[in-house]
C-alpha positions as CSV (number, residue, x, y, z in Angstrom):
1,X,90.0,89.6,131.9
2,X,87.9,87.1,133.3
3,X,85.8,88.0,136.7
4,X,85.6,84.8,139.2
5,X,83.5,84.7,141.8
6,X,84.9,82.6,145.0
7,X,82.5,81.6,147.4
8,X,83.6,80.1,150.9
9,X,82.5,80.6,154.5
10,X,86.3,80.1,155.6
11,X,88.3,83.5,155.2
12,X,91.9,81.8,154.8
13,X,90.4,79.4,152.1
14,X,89.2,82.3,150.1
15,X,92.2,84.5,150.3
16,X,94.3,81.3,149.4
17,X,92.1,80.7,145.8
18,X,91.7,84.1,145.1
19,X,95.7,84.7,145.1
20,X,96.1,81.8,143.0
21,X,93.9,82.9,140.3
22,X,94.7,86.8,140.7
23,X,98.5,85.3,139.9
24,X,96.8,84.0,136.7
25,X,95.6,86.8,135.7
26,X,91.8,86.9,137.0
27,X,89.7,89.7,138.3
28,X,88.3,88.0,141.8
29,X,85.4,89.0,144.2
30,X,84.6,86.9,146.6
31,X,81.6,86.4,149.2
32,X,81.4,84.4,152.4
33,X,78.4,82.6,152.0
34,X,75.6,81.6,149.3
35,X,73.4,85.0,149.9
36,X,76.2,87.1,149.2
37,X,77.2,85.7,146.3
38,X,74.0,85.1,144.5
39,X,73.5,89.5,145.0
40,X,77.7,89.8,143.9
41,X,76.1,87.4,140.5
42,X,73.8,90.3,140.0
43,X,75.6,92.8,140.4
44,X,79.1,92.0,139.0
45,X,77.9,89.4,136.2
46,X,81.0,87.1,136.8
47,X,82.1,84.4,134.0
48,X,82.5,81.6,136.8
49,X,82.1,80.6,140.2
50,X,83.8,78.8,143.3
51,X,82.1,77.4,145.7
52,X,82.6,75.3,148.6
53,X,80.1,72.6,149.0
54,X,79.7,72.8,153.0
55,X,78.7,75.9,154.3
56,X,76.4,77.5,156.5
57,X,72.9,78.0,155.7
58,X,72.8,77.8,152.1
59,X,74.8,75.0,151.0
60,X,77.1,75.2,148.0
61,X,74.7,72.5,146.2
62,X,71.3,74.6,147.2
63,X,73.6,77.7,145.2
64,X,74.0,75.7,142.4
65,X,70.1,74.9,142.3
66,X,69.3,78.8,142.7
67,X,72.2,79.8,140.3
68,X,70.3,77.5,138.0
69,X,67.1,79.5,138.0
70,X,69.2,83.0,137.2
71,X,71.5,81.9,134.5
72,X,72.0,78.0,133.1
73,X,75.1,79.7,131.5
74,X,77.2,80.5,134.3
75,X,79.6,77.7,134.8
76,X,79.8,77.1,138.7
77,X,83.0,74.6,140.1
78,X,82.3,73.0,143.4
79,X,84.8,72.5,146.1
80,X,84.7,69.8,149.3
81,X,87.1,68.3,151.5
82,X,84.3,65.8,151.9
83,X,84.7,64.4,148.5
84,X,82.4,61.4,147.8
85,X,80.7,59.7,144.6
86,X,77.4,60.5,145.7
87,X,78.2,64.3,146.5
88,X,79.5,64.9,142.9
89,X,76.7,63.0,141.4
90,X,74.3,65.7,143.0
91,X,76.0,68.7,142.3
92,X,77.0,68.1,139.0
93,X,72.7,66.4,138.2
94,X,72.2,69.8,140.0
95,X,74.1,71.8,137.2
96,X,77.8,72.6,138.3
97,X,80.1,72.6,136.1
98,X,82.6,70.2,137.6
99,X,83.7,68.9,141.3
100,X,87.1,69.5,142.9
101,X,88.4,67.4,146.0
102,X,90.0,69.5,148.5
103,X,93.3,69.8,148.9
104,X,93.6,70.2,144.9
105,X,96.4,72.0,143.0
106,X,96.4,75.6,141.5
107,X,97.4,74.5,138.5
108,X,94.0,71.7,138.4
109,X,92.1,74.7,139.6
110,X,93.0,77.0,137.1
111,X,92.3,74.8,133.8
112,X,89.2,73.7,134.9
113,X,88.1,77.3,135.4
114,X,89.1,78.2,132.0
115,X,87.5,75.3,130.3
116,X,84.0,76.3,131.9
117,X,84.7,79.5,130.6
118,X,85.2,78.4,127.3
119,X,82.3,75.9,127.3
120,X,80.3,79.0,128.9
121,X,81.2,81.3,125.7
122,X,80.4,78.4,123.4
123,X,76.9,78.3,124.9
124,X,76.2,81.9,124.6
125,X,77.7,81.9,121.1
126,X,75.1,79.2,120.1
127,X,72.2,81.0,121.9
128,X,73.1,84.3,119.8
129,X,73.4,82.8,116.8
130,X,70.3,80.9,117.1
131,X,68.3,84.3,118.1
132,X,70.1,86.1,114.9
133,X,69.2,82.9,112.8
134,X,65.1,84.2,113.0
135,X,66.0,87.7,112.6
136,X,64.9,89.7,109.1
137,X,68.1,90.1,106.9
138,X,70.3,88.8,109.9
139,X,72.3,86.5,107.3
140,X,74.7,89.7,106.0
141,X,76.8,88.6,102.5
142,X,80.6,89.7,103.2
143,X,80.9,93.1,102.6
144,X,81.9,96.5,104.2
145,X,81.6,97.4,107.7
146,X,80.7,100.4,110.0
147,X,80.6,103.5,108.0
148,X,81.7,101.9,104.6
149,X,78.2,100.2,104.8
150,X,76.9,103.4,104.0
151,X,77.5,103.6,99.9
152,X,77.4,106.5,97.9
153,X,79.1,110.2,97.8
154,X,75.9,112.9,98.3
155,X,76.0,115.7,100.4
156,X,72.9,113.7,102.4
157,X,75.0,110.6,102.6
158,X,78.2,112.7,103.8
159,X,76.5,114.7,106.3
160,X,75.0,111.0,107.7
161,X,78.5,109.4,108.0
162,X,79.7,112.3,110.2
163,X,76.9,111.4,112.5
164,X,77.2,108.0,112.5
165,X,81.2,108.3,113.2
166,X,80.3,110.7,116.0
167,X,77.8,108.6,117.6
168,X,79.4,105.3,117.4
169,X,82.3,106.7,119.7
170,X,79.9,107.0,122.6
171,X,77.4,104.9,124.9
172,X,73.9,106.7,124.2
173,X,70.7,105.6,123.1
174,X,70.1,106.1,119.4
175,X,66.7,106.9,117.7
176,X,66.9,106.4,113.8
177,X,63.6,107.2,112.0
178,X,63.0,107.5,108.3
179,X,60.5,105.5,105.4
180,X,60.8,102.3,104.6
181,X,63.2,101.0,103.1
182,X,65.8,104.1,103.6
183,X,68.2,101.7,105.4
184,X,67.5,102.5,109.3
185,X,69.3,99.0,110.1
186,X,71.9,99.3,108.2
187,X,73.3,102.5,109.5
188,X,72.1,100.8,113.3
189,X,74.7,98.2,112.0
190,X,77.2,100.6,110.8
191,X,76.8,102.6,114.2
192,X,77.8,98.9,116.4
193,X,80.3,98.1,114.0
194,X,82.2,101.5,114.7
195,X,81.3,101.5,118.3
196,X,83.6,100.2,121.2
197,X,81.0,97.3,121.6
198,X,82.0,96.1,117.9
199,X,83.4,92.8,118.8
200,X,79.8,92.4,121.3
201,X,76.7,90.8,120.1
202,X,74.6,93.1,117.8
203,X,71.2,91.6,118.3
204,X,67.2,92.6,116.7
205,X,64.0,92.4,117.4
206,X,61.3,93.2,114.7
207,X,58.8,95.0,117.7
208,X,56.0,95.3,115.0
209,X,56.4,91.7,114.2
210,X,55.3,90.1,117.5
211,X,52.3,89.9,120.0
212,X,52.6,91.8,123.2
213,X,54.0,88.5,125.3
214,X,56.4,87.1,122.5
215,X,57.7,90.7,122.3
216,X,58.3,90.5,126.0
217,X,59.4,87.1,126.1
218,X,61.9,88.3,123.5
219,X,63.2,90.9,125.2
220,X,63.5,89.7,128.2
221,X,63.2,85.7,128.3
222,X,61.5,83.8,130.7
223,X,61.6,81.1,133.3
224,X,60.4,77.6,132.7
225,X,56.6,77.5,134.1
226,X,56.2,81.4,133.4
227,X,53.2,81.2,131.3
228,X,52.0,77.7,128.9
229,X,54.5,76.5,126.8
230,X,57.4,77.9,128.8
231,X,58.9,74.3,128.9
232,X,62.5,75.5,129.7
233,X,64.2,78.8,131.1
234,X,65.2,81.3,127.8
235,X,67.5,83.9,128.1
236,X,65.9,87.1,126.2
237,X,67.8,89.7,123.7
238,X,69.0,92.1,126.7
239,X,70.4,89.5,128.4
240,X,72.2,87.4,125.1
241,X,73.3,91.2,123.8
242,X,75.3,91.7,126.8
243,X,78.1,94.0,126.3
244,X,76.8,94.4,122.8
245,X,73.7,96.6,121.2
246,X,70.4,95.6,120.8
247,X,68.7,97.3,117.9
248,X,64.7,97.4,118.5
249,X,63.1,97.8,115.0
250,X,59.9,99.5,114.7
251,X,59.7,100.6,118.4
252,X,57.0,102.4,117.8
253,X,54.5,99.5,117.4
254,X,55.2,98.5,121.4
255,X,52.3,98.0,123.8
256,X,52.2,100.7,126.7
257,X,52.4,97.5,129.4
258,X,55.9,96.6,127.6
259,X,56.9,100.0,127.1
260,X,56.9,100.3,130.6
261,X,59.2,97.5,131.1
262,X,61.8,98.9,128.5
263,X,61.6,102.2,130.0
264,X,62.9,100.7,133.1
265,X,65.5,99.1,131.4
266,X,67.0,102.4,130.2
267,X,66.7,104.3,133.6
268,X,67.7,101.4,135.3
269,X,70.0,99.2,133.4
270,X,68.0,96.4,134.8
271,X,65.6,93.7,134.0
272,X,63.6,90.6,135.2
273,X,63.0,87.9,133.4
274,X,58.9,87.0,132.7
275,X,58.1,84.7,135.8
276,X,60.9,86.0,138.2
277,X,61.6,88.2,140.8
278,X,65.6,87.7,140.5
279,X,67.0,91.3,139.0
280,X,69.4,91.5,136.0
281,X,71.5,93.9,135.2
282,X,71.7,94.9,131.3
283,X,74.9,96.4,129.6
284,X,73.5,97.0,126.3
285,X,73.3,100.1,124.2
286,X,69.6,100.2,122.4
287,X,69.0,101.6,119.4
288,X,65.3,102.0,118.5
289,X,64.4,102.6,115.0
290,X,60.8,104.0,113.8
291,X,59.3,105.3,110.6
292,X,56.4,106.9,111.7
293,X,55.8,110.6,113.6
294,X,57.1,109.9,117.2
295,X,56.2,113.3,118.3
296,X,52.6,112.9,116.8
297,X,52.2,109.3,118.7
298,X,53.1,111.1,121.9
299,X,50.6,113.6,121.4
300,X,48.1,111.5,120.5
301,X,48.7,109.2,123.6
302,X,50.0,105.9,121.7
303,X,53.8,106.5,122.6
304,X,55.2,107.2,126.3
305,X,56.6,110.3,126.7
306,X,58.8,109.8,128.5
307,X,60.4,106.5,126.8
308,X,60.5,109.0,123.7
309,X,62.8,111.1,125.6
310,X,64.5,108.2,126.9
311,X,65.0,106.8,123.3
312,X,66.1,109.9,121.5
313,X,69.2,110.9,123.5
314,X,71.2,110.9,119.5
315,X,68.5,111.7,117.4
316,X,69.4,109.7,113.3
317,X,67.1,110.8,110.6
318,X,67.8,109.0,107.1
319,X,67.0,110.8,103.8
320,X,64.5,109.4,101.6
321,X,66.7,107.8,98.5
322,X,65.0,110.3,96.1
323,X,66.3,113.4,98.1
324,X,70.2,111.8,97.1
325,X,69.2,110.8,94.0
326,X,73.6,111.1,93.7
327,X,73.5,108.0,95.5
328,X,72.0,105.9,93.3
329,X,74.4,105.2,90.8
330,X,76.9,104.0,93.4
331,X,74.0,101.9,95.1
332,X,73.0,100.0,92.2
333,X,76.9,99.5,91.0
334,X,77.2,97.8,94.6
335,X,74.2,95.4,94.7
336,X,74.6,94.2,91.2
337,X,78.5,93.5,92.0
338,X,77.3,91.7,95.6
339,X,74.4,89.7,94.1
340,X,76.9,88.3,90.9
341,X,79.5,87.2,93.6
342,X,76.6,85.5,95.1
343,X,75.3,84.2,92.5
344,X,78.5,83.1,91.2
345,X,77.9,85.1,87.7
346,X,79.9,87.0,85.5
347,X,80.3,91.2,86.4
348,X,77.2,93.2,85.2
349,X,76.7,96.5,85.0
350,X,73.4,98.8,84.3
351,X,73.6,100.1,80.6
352,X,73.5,104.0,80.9
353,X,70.6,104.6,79.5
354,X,69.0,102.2,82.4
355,X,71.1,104.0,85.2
356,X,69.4,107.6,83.4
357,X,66.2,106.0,84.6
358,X,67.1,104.8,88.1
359,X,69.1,108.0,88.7
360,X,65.1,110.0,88.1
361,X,62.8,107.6,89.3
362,X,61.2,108.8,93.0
363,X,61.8,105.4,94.5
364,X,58.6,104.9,96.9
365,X,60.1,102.0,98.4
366,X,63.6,103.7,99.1
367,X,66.9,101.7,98.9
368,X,65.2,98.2,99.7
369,X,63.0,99.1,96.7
370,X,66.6,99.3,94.2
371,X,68.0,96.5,95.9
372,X,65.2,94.1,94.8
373,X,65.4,95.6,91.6
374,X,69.2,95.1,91.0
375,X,68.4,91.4,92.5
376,X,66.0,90.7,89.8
377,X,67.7,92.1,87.0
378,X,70.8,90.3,87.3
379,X,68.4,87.2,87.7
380,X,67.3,87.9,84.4
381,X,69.9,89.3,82.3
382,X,70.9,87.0,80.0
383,X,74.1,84.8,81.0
384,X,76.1,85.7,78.0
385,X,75.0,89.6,78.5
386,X,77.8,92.0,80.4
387,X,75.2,94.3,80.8
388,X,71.6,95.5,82.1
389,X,69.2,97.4,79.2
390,X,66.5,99.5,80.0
391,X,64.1,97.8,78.5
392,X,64.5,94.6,81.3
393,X,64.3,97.1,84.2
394,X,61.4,99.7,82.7
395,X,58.8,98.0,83.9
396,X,59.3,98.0,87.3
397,X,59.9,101.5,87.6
398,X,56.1,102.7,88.0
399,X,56.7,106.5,88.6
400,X,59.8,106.9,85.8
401,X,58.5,109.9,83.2
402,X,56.9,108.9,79.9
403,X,59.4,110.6,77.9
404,X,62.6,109.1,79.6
405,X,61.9,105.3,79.4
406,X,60.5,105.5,76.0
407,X,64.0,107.3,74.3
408,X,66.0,104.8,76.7
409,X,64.0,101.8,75.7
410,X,64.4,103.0,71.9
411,X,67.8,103.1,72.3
412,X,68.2,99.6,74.3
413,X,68.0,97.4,71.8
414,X,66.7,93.9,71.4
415,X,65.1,92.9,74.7
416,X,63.3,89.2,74.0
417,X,65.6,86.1,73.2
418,X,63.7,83.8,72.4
419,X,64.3,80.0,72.5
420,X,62.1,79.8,69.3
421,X,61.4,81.6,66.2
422,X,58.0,82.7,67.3
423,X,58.7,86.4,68.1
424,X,61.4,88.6,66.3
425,X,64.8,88.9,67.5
426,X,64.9,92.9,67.2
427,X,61.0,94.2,68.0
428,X,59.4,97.5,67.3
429,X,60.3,99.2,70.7
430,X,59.1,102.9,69.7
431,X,55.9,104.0,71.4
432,X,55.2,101.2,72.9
433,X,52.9,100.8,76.7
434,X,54.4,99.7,79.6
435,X,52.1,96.6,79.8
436,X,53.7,95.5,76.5
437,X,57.2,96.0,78.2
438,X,55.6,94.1,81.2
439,X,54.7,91.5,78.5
440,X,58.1,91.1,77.1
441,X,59.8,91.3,80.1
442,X,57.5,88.3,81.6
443,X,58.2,86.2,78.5
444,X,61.7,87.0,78.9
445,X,61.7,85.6,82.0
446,X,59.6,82.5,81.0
447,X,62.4,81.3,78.9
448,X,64.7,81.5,81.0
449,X,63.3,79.6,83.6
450,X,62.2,77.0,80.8
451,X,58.5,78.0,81.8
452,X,58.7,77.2,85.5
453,X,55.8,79.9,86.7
454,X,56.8,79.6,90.2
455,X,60.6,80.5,89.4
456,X,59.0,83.0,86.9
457,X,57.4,85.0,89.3
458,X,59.5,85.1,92.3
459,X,62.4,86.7,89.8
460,X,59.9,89.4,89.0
461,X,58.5,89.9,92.3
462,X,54.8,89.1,91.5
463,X,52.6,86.1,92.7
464,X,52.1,82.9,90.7
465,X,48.2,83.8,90.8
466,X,49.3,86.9,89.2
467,X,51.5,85.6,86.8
468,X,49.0,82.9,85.4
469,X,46.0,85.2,85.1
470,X,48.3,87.6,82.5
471,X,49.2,84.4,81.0
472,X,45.8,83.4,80.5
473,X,44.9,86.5,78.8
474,X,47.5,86.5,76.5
475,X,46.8,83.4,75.7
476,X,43.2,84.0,75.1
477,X,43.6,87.3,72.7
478,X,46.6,85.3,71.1
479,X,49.4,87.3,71.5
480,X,51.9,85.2,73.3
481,X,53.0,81.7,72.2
482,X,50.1,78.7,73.4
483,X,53.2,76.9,74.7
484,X,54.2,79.1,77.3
């Protein structure tokens, strides 16, 4: 239901709009001058308001000038019984919405209020999309949602979908901590998505990422003239998240000055913008995510105490992906089916003895670590291939036993498919190093990008540099082809 906010010195005049639009369905306040209403806009957070033009004081142009400096989004409608050209040309230069002559019908009243509304959710749609546009993985591929985001069928992962149901049904401020790479914003994401704030703007902010002012300017925008290069007012993520959740990524890397201001924000639900003194209140749930010893930081003086205490009202920790080594199976079955719809390429699946390998490797880089994996080997599995051999994926898996990769790699087969006769089309796999799998795997993936290096290397994950200084050895002891 939409809130309206009337605005009119005249009592009769305001009890006359505000039963016409109540009859439409609309949650009204009203206030009888400019004052009140600009405290009623920080308190209530309306979607649109009615003012008259003449009134005492304040005029209903000077609100629409102040209104400006809070929040460019909120759609205001002017009224007068002293309708003129010049009069509408100010108000609406001044930033109203639109300009109504008194005496005016409900009926005019009422569509014009619902098309500032809609213009008013266009803008902030445009705003949130253009502040998840810079964020790290904000671009999600179809997929599941809420708890079905978390795939796989260990007792870890169980256990951790309980939680996350249980959490999601409330309002709290979340803490998820874990490595790198275990999936902290995913199961943030899974938490909004199965949350009562679902269909509400799920917004980041990557805290280790930013400078001290950025990261406040982020969080909670600023007004035009606040510091150099503030050209124009911006509306920060506690502000565009509004009725949403804002996930704060690596909070523990926040300066004590902005810590400050955050802790505020959760005691008070309340913010100003950098450059204001106008206060804004903030309905957003926060969840802070952090991979490193909270506890510790707090001893040691780096983190707030008392933000820590603030932050971890429902306490997330994520298991490492080698302590549900179950889960891996699953994982790898859904990347590799995600990244072939993406890339538009025939179903692949990991050959067993190459899933033997991923289920015992200690994954150091976690789930991120597999998904780049999957991403590359589907890359470079042959076109014609239905499946994913060891021997392709071996390399990359630094801490796999000896013993395991050697019998799988035996057992996979042909790995090089050359475009020329120069190397044999079934080689001697038994025994060998990893740096001759490397080799082959490289030259694998030289001929399928036709020898493009720079294509070469970002489907194995190494740099160019890299790449042509092992190229340039090879070359020089004569044990790859001069052509590639």
């Amino acid at each position: 239901m939409r809130t309206i906010l009337v605005v009119d010195d005249k009592e009769m005049m305001r009890d006359s709009v505000a039963s016409t639009l109540q009859r439409a369905g609309m949650n009204v306040v009203a206030a009888p001058d400019a004052p009140a209403a600009l405290d009623l806009i920080a308190k209530k957070r309306p979607d649109c308001v009615v003012s008259d033009f003449k009134m005492p004081g304040m005029t209903g142009l000077e609100l629409v000038e102040k209104v400006q400096q809070i929040d460019q989004d909120l759609p205001i409608i002017i009224m007068t019984a002293f309708g003129s050209i010049e009069s509408a040309v100010k108000v609406i230069k001044a930033g109203a919405f639109d300009y109504l002559t008194k005496p005016f019908e409900g009926d005019e009243l009422i569509i014009t209020i619902k098309r500032a509304c809609e213009a008013a959710r266009l803008a902030k749609e445009n705003a949130i999309l253009r502040a998840e546009s810079g964020e790290r993985g904000s671009a999600q591929a179809p997929g599941p949602r809420g708890v079905d985001r978390l795939v796989g069928t260990s007792d870890a992962l169980s256990r951790l979908k309980e939680q996350v149901a249980s959490i999601a049904a409330s309002h709290g401020t979340v803490l998820i901590t874990g490595e790198s790479g275990a999936g902290k914003e995913v199961v943030a994401r899974a938490i909004h998505e199965s949350s009562p704030r679902a269909g509400a703007p799920f917004l980041g902010v990557n805290c280790a990422a930013l400078s001290e002012s950025l990261l406040e300017s982020e969080l909670f925008g600023h007004e035009r003239g606040a510091f150099t290069g503030a050209e124009k007012l911006r509306k920060g993520r506690f502000e565009l998240a509004d009725g949403g959740t804002l996930l704060l990524d690596e909070v523990s890397e926040i300066s004590p000055r902005v810590q400050a201001k955050l802790l505020r924000v959760l005691q008070e639900r309340a913010f100003e913008r950098v450059g204001s003194s106008v206060t804004i209140g903030a309905d957003v749930r926060v969840i802070a995510t952090s991979n490193r010893d909270l506890p510790r930081s707090v001893a040691m003086g780096e983190f707030r105490q008392d933000l820590y205490y603030r932050l971890n009202v429902l306490p997330v920790s994520i298991p490492a992906l080698r302590e549900r080594a179950a889960d891996v199976s699953a994982l790898a079955a859904h990347f590799v089916s995600q990244i072939c719809k993406r890339e538009g390429r025939p179903a692949l699946a990991f050959e067993a003895t190459a899933l033997e390998a991923l289920s015992v490797y200690r994954w150091p880089g976690n789930v991120r670590e597999l998904q780049n994996i999957c991403e590359r080997a589907v890359v470079l599995t042959n076109s014609k291939s239905t499946s994913i051999p060891l021997a392709l994926i071996a390399p990359w898996l630094r801490e796999t036993p000896t013993t395991v990769v050697a019998t799988a790699v035996a057992a996979a087969g042909p790995m090089v498919e050359p475009k020329t006769g120069t190397f044999a089309s079934t080689p001697d796999i038994d025994g060998r190093t990893l740096e001759e799998i490397e080799r082959e795997a490289i030259i694998r993936a030289l001929h399928r990008f036709d020898g493009h290096r720079q294509k070469t290397a970002s489907a194995l994950g190494i740099g160019v540099r890299t790449l042509g200084l092992k190229i340039k050895k090879w070359k020089e002891l004569n044990i790859i082809p001069p052509e590639l």
